[in-house]
ZAMARGU-4260 file (C-alpha; in steps of 0.2 Angstrom, whole numbers, plus 5000, padded with zeros to 4 digits):
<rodrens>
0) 5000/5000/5000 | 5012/5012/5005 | 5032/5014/5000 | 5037/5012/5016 | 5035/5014/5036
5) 5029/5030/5043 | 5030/5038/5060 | 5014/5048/5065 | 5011/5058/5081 | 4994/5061/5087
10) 4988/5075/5098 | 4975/5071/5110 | 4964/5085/5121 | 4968/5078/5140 | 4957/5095/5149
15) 4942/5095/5140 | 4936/5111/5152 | 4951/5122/5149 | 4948/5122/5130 | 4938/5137/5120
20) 4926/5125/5112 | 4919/5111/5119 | 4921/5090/5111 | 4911/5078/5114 | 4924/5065/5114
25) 4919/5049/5127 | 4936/5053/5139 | 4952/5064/5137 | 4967/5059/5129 | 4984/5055/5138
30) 4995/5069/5127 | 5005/5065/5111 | 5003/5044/5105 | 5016/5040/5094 | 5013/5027/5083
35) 5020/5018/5065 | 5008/5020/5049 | 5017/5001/5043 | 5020/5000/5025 | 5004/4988/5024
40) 4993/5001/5030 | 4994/4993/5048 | 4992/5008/5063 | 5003/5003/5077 | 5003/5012/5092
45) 5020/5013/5102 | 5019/5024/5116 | 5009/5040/5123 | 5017/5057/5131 | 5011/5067/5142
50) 5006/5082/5137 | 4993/5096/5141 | 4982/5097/5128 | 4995/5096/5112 | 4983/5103/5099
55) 4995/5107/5084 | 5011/5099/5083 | 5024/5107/5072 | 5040/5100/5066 | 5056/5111/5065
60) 5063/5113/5046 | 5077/5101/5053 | 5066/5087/5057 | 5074/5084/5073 | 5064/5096/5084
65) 5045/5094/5088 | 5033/5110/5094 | 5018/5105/5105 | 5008/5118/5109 | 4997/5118/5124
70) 4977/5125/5121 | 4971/5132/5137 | 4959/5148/5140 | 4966/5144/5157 | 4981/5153/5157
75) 4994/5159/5146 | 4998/5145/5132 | 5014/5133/5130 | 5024/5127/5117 | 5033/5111/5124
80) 5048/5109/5112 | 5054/5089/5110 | 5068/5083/5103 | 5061/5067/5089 | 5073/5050/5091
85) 5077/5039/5075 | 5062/5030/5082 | 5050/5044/5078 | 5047/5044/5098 | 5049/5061/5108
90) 5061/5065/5121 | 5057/5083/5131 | 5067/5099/5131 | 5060/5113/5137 | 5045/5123/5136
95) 5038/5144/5131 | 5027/5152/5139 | 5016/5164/5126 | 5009/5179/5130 | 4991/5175/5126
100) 4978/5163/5127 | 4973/5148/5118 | 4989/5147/5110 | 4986/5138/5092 | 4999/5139/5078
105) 5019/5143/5078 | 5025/5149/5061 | 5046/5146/5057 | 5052/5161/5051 | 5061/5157/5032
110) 5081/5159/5042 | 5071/5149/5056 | 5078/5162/5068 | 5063/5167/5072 | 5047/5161/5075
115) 5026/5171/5075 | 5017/5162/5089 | 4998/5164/5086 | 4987/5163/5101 | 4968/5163/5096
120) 4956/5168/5112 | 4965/5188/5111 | 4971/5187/5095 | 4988/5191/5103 | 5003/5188/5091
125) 5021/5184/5098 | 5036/5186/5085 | 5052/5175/5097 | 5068/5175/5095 | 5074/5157/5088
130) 5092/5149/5092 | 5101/5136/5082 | 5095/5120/5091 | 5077/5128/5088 | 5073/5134/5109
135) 5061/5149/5108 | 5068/5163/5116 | 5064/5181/5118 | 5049/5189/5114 | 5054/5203/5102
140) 5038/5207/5100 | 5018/5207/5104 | 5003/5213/5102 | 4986/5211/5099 | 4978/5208/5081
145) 4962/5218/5075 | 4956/5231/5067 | 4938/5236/5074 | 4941/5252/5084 | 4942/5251/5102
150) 4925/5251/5109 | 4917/5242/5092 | 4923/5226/5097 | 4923/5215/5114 | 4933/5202/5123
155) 4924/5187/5126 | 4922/5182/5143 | 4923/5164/5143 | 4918/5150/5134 | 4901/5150/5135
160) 4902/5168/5128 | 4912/5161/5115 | 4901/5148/5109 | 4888/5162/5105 | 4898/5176/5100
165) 4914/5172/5093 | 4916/5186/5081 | 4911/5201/5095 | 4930/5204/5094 | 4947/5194/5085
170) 4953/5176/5086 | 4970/5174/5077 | 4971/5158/5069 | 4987/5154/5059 | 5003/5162/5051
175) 5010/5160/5033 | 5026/5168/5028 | 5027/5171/5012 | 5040/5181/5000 | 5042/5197/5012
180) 5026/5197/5019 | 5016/5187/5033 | 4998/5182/5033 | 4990/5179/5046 | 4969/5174/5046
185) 4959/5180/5060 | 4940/5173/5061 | 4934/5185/5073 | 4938/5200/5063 | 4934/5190/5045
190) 4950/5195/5037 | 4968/5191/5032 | 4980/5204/5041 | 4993/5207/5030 | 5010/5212/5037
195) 5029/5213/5030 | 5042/5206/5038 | 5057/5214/5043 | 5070/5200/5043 | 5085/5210/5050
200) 5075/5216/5065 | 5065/5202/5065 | 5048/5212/5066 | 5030/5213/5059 | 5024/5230/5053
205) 5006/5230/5050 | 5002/5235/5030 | 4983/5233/5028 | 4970/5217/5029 | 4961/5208/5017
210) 4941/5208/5022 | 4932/5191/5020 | 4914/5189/5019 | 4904/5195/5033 | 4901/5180/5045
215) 4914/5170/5035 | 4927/5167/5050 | 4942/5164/5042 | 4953/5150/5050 | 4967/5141/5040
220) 4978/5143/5025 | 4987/5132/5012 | 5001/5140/5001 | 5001/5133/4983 | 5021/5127/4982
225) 5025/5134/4962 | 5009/5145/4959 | 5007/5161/4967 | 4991/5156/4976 | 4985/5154/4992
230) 4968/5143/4999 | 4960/5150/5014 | 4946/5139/5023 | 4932/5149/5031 | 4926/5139/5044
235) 4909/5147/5047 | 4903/5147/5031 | 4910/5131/5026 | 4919/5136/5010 | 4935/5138/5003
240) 4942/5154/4995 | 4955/5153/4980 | 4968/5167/4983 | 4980/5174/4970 | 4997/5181/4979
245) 5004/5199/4972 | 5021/5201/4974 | 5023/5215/4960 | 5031/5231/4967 | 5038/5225/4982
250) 5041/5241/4992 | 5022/5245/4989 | 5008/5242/5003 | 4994/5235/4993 | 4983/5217/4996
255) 4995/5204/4992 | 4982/5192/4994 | 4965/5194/4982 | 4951/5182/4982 | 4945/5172/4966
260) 4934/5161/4969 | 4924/5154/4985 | 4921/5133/4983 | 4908/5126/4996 | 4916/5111/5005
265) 4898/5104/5011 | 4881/5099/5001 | 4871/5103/5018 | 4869/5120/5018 | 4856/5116/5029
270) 4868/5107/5043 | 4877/5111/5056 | 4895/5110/5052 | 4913/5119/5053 | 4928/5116/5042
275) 4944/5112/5052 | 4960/5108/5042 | 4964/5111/5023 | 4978/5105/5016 | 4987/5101/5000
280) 4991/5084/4993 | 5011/5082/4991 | 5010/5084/4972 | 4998/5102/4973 | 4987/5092/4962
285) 4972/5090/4975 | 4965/5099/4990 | 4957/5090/5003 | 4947/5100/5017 | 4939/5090/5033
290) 4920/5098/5038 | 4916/5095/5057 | 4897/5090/5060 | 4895/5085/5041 | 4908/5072/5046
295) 4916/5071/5030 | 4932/5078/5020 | 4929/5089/5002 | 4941/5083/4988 | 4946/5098/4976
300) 4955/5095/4960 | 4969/5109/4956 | 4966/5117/4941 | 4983/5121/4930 | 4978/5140/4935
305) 4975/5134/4955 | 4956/5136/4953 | 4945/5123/4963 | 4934/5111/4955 | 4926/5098/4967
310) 4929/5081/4963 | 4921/5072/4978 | 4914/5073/4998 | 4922/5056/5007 | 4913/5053/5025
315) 4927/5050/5039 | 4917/5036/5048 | 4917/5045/5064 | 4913/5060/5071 | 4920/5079/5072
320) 4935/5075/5059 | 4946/5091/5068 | 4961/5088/5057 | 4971/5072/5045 | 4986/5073/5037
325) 4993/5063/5020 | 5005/5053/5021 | 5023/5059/5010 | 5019/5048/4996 | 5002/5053/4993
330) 4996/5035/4995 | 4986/5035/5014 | 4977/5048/5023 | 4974/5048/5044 | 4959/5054/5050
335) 4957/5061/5067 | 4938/5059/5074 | 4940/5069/5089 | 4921/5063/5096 | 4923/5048/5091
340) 4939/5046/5098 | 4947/5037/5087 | 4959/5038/5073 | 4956/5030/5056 | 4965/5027/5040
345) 4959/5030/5021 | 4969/5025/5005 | 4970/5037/4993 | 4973/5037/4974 | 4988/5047/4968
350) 4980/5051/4950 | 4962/5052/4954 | 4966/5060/4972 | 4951/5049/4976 | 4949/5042/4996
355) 4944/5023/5001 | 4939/5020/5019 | 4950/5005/5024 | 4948/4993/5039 | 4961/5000/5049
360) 4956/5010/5065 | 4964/5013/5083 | 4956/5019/5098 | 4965/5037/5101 | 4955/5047/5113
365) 4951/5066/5109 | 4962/5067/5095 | 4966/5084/5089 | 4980/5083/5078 | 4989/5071/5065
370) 5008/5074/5061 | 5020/5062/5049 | 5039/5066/5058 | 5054/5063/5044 | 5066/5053/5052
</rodrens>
């Protein structure tokens, strides 16, 4: 099935009350489960980390550092930094305290000397100094994301508040750099905030931002690799916007990201349902975004000019699909049902882009996150 052995990492939610949003999955996880995706399709697990609610997990460009990061609205977030072994286990280093809440996405800076850490509930944006061996360091700079005036928006109080009114005031959600610039989505404010990036002082300076649909709510991107385009999944609205990138006259400030084209990831308009992740096969060729509540992931074939066109809607046998990940031959796909709690595996055609549901299924509790570690 596949070419050969992979190592996987799967992040589980172990505090199900200190969270922004609230799963439905029957018991907490432990932390991070490593486990080996065989070359048959077999899931294997090998051992579980503790860990505070690991909710992304982010590999350093060396491939022999891992970033957890902790999602609490308790208290100011972590990134647990863990050195990967040959066996695609973890050993911990050290850990970063954020400066805001529900911390949710680290982004490496192209030198990887620096890093933007993203924390969602106050929209609060860390740019940290980043050494050689990949420790986060300094915080060179912070502040906090938005651009309703002072007095139009609100933060929410607590999660309850969230649930109801989760665009009153701004939720960073990611980062992306890209040529000189940096994107960062932010669903409570339904935009891309564009800044440039100063690589010398290693600082963001706030150019403009890109509005999205009213109600939209931004929430993840995925950077074409050889075109200039970007795919931007709005999870409220359950679609999928098609982003040309405009790097012509670089010391201008103009949008460097313009919308296309919007693709609906669902055929329920009618249901309840949020998109979660959105990624690109390895090839560019197809797009594959999981919809939470429709329980399913949208298949999008990339046009030569990086347009959509849908080519299917594959259910993920389980429930609240919060994120997958495909493996680096193109050839299998993990699920993560994080209410079902469990993880599941799908075959995937390399020329079709098409997904088969296989028997192969393991019992991870509140997963959260799937990550393939190069070792």
């Amino acid at each position: 099935m596949l070419d050969r052995d992979y190592h996987a990492l799967v992040g589980t939610y172990t505090d199900l009350d200190a969270l922004a949003h609230q799963p439905y999955a029957p018991v907490p996880g432990k932390g991070i489960y490593a486990m080996t995706l065989g070359a048959d399709g077999r899931l294997a697990l090998n051992e579980a980390i503790d860990a505070l609610n690991p909710a992304v997990l982010i590999p350093h460009r060396n491939d022999r550092v891992l970033y957890a990061i902790v999602e609490t609205i308790q208290d100011e977030g972590d990134v647990l930094r863990f050195a990967i072994k040959d066996d695609g286990s973890l050993a911990y280093l050290d850990t970063f305290r954020a400066s805001g809440r529900s911390t949710c996405y680290l982004a490496l800076a192209p030198r990887a000397d620096a890093a933007v850490v993203i924390n969602y509930w106050d929209a609060i944006i860390d740019v940290v100094d980043v050494d050689a061996d990949g420790r986060l360091g300094s915080v060179l700079q912070s502040f906090r994301q938005h651009h309703r005036a002072e007095g139009e928006w609100r933060q929410v109080k607590n999660r309850e508040d969230h649930w109801g009114n989760r665009q009153v005031g701004p939720h960073a959600h990611c980062a992306h750099f890209w040529h000189d610039w940096v994107f960062i989505p932010d669903l409570g404010e339904n935009a891309v905030f564009q800044y440039r990036y100063d690589a010398a002082r290693k600082y963001l300076e706030r150019e403009t931002y890109i509005g999205f649909e009213a109600g939209s709510g931004p929430r993840h991107m995925a950077m074409h690799p050889t075109l200039d385009i970007a795919y931007v999944s709005n999870e409220l609205f359950n679609t999928v916007c098609v982003a040309a990138l405009d790097a012509s006259e670089p010391d201008a400030i103009k949008p460097r990201l313009v919308p296309i084209q919007y693709e609906s990831t669902i055929d329920d308009r009618d249901g309840v349902s949020y998109v979660s992740e959105i990624k690109l096969s390895p090839d560019a060729r197809y797009l594959y975004v999981s919809n939470r509540g429709d329980d399913s992931l949208a298949i999008f074939k990339v046009l030569a000019d990086g347009k959509l066109e849908r080519s299917g809607l594959v259910p993920t046998g389980g429930k609240f699909p919060r994120h997958f990940a495909i493996t680096p031959c193109g050839r299998a796909v993990i699920v993560a049902n994080q209410d079902s709690g469990h993880v599941r595996v799908f075959a995937r055609d390399v020329e079709t882009g098409a997904l088969a549901m296989t028997d192969e299924i393991n019992e991870v509790p509140a997963p959260n996150y799937v990550r393939f570690v190069n070792v």
